[in-house]
C-alpha positions in Angstrom: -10.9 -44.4 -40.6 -11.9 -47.9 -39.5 -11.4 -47.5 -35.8 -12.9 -50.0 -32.8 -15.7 -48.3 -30.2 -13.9 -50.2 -27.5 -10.1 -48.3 -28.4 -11.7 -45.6 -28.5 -13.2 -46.2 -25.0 -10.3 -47.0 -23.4 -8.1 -44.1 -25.0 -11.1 -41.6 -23.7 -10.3 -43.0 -20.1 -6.6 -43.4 -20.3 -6.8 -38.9 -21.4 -9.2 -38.1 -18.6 -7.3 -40.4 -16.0 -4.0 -38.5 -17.2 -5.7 -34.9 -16.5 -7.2 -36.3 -13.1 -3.9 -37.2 -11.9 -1.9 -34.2 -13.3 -4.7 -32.1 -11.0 -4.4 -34.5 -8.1 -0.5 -34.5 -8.0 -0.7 -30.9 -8.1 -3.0 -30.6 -5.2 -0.8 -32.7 -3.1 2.2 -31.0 -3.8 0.4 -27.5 -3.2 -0.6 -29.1 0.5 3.4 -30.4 0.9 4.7 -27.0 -0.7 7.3 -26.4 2.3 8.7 -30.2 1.9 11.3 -31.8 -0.5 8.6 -34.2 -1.8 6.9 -31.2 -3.4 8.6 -31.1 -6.4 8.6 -34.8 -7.1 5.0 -34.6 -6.8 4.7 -31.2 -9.6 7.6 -33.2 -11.9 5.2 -36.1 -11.8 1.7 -33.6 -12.2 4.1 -32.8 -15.3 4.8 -35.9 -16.8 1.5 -37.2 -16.2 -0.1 -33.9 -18.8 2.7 -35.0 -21.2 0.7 -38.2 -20.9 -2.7 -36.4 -21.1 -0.9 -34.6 -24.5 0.0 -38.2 -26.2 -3.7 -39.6 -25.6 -5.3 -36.1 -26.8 -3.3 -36.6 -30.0 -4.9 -40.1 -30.7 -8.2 -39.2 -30.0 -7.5 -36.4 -32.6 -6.0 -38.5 -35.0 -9.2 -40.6 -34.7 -11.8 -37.5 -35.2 -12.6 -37.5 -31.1 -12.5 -33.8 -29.8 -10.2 -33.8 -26.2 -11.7 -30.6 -25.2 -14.7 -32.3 -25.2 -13.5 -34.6 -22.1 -13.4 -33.1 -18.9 -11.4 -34.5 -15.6 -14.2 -35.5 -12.8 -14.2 -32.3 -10.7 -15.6 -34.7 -7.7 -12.9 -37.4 -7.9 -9.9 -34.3 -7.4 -12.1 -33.1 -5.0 -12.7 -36.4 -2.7 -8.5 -36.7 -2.8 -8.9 -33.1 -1.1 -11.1 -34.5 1.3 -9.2 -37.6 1.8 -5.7 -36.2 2.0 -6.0 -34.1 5.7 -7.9 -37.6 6.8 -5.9 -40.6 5.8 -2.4 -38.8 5.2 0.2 -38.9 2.8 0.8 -42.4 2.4 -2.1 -44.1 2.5 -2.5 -41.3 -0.5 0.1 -42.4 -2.3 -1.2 -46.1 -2.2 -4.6 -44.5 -3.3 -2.7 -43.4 -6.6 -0.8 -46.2 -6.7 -3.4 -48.8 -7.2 -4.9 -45.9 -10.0 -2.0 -46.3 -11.9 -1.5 -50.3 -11.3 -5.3 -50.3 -13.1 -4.0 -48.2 -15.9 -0.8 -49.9 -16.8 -2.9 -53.0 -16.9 -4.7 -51.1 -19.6 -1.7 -49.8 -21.4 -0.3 -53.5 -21.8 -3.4 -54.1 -23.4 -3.6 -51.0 -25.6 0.3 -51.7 -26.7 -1.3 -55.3 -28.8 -3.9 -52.5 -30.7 -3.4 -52.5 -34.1 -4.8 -48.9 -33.5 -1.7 -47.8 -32.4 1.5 -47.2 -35.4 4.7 -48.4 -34.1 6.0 -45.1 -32.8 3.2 -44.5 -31.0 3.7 -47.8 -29.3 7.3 -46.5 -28.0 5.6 -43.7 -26.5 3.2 -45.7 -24.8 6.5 -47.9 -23.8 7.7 -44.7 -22.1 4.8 -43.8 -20.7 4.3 -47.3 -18.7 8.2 -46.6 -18.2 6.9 -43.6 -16.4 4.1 -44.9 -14.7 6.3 -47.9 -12.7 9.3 -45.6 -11.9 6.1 -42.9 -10.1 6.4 -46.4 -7.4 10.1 -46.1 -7.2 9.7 -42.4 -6.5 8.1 -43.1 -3.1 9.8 -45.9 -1.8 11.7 -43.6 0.8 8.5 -41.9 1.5 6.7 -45.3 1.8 9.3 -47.3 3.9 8.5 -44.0 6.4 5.0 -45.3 6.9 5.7 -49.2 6.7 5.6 -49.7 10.6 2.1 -47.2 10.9 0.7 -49.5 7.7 1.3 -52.8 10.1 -0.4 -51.1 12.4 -3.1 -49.7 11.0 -3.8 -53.0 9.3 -3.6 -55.0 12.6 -6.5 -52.1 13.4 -8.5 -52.4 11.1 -8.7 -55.9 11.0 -9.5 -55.9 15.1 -12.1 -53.3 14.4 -13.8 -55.6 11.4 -13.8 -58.3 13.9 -15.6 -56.5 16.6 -18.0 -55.3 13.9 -18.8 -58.4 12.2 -18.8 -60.2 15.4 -21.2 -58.0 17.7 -23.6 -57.0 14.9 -24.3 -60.1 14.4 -25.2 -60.8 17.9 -26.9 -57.6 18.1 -29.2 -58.7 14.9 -29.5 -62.0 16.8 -30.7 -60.2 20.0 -33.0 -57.7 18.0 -34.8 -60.3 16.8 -35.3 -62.2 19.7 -36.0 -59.5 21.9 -38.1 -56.3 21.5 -36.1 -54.1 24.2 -33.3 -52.0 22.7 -31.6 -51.8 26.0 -31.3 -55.5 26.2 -29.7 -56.0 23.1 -27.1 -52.8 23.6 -26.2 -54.7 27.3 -26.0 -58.1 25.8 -24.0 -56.6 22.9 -21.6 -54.4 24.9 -20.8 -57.7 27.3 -20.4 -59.8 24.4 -18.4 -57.0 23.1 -15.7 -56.7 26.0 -15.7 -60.3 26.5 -14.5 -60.5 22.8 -12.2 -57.6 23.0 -10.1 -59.3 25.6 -10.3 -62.7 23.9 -9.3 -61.0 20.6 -6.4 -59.0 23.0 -4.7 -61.4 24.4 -4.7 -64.1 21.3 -3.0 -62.0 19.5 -0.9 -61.0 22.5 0.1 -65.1 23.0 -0.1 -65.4 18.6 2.8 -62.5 18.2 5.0 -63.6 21.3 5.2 -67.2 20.3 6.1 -66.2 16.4 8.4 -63.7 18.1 10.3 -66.4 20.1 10.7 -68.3 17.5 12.3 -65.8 15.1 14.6 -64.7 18.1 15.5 -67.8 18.3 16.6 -68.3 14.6 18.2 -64.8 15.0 20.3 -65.6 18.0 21.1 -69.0 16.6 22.6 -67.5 13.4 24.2 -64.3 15.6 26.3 -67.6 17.5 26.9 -69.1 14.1 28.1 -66.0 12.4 30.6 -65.6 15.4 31.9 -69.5 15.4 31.1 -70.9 12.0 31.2 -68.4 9.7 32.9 -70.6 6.6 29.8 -72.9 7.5 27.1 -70.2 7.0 28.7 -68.8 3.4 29.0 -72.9 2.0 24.8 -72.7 2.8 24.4 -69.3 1.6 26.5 -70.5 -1.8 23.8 -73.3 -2.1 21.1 -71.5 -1.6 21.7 -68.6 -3.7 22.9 -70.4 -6.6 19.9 -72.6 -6.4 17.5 -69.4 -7.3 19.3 -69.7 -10.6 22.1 -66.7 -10.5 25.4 -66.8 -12.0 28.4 -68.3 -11.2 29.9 -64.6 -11.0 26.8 -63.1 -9.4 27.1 -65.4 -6.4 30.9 -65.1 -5.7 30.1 -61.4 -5.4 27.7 -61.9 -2.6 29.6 -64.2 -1.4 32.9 -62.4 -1.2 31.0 -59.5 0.1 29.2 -61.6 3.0 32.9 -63.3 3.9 34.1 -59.9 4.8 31.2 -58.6 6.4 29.7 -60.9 9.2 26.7 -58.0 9.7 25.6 -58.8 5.6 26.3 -62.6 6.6 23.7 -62.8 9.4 21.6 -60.8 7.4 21.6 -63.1 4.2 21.9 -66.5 6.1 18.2 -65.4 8.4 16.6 -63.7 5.0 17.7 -66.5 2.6 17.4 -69.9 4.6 14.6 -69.0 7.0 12.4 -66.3 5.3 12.3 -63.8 8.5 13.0 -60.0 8.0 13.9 -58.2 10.9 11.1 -55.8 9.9 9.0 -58.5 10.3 9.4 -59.1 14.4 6.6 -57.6 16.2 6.0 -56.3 19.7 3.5 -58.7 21.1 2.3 -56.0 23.7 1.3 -53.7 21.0 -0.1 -55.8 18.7 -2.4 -57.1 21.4 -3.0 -53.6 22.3 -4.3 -52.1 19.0 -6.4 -55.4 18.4 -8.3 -55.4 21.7 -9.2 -52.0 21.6 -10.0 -51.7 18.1 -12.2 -54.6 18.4 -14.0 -52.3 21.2 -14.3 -49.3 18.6 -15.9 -51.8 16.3 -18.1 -53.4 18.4 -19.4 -50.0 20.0 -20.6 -49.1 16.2 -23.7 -51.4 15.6 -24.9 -50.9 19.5 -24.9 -47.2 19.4 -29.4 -46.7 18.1 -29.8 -49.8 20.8 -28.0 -47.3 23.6 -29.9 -44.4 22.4 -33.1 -46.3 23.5 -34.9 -46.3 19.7 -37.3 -49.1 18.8 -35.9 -51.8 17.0 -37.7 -51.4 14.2 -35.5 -48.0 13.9 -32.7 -49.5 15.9 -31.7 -52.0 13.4 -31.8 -50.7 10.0 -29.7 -47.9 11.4 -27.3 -50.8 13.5 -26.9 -51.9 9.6 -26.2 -48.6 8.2 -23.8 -47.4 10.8 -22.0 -51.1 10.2 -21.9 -50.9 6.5 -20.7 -47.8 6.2 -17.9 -48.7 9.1 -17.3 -51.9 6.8 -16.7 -49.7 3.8 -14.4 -47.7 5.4 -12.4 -50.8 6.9 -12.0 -52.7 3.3 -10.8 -49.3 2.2 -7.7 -49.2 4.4 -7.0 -52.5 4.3 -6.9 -52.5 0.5 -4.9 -49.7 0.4 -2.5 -50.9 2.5 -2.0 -54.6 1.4 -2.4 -53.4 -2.3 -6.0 -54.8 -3.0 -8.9 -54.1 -5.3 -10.4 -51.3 -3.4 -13.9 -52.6 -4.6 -14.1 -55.7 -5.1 -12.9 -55.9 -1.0 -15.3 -53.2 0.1 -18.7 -55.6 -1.2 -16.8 -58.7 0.2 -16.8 -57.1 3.7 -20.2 -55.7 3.3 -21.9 -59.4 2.0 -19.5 -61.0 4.7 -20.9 -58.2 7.6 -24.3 -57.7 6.7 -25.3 -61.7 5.7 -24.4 -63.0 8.9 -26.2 -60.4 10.3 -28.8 -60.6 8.3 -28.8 -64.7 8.8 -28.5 -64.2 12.5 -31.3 -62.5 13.3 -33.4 -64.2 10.9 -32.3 -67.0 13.8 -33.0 -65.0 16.9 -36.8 -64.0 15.6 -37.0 -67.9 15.2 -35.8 -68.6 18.7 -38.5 -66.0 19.8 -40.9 -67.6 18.0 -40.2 -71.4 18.7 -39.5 -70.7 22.6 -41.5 -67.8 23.3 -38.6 -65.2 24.2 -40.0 -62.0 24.1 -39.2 -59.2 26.6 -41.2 -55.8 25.4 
């Protein structure tokens, strides 16, 4: 049976990614067994062997042995390690961009001429299966929204500070040849940074939360005084996004009789703000400052322990890269990324300009003769 290598690749991957996430499911639940969300997590390690069952049967119709095709062991047991260390939900977005890179897959399988027409409509079902696992976890997910902001406004502080400082750090390495020197003039750069990076994003949130109180207590007065005002907008907005007649006298009539929806609709709608989206300035400036700290400690710490440089700064790189790493990690996770792809954008970002700065502090040394041994 005429057969191409590459459908027969992808089927191989779309069976053992089906068995890896019936295991991992399965795991998860076991470690939530006293919560409600256990057994949405077991009904979905169920469907997804049903899944594992409908590839196995193609592979068989096409002469592969399944039992020849083992889940990785490692990848079940790295979501084992993970799961105590970055929680459930940063978890769940772990699975979730899995199974955004396998429907991609399935949409592409579904055009095989491979595939007979009723195995297509169980490949319909299973993508079916694979969008509603999203819609499973938006309670659990909404949960976790405010820590996500969070940890993104973090992780983002603590890339700065690393980016930022090993840099210098490089710079300093290679103009000077005491380890001491460069952990000082790291560490002051460091703090100097850390309240720079603080309070910026201290004035940055205020202002875009003056503004958006403003809209909101513009449209709270409105709502009270001009209510027949705010639904004749809301009827021209709405009905420009291209819904029906019928569709927008429902919202409407709906909005009329409840001036809580109206507000709601009228700052969503016309001005694009969330109420979700209105940060605490004071925190936000918090978490960056000190984050930035955190990250700008990491590449100093071989300078502080006194070792050469010539020790000192491969390990300032490897303590950095693998800080880097874990940075692109969360905040791919949490903003939906490419895990990847944003991992080695971080790491050529990080470790070029380090790698270009200190190629300019060992020319500073050279051309002006700085050199404190």
């Amino acid at each position: 049976m005429n057969v191409s290598s590459d459908f027969i690749v992808k089927v191989k991957k779309a069976y053992r990614d089906e068995l890896e996430s019936a295991a991992i499911y399965s795991l998860i639940a076991s470690k939530l067994k006293d919560k409600p969300i256990s057994k949405k997590l077991l009904e979905i390690a169920r469907m997804e062997a049903e899944h594992a069952g409908f590839w196995a049967r193609i592979l068989r119709k096409y002469g592969v042995d399944p039992a020849k095709i083992k889940p990785s062991k490692t990848k079940v047991f790295i979501y084992e390690l993970l799961f105590p260390v970055i929680g459930f939900g940063l978890t769940l977005k772990l699975l979730e961009s899995g199974e955004s890179e396998a429907i991609k897959m399935y949409a592409d399988l579904l055009e095989s001429s491979e595939l007979s027409d009723e195995e297509k409509e169980w490949l319909k079902k299973i993508v079916a299966d694979e969008l509603m696992h999203e819609e499973s976890f938006i309670e659990e997910e909404s949960k976790i929204k405010e820590f996500l902001d969070h940890v993104r406004d973090a992780v983002l502080g603590m890339n700065d500070g690393l980016v930022e400082i090993l840099s210098v750090s490089a710079g300093l390495a290679g103009a000077y040849g005491n380890p001491l020197n460069v952990a000082l003039g790291g560490l002051i750069v460091g703090i100097a940074g850390s309240l720079s990076m603080g309070i910026g994003a201290y004035i940055s949130v205020k202002a875009q939360r003056e503004v958006r109180m403003s809209v909101l207590y513009r449209v709270i007065s409105a709502v009270k005084s001009i209510p027949d005002k705010l639904v004749e907008t809301l009827s021209k907005i709405i009905s420009s996004r291209g819904y029906s007649r019928d569709t927008v006298d429902k919202i409407l009539s709906d909005a009329s009789r409840n001036k809580e929806l109206l507000r709601k609709l009228v700052v969503e709608e016309k001005y694009g703000i969330k109420e979700v989206m209105i940060e605490n300035p004071a925190k936000s400036g918090l978490i960056t400052g000190l984050f930035y700290i955190v990250g700008a400690i990491i590449p100093l710490i071989p300078y502080f322990l006194g070792l050469p440089i010539i020790i000192s700064l491969p390990l300032s790189l490897l303590f950095a890269g693998l800080m880097l790493s874990m940075v692109g990690f969360i905040i791919a996770l949490s903003a939906g990324l490419n895990i990847k792809k944003k991992i080695i954008e971080l790491l050529i970002g990080g470790l070029g300009a380090a790698g270009l700065t200190y190629l300019i502090g060992l020319l500073a040394s050279i051309l002006l003769g700085i050199n404190v041994g």
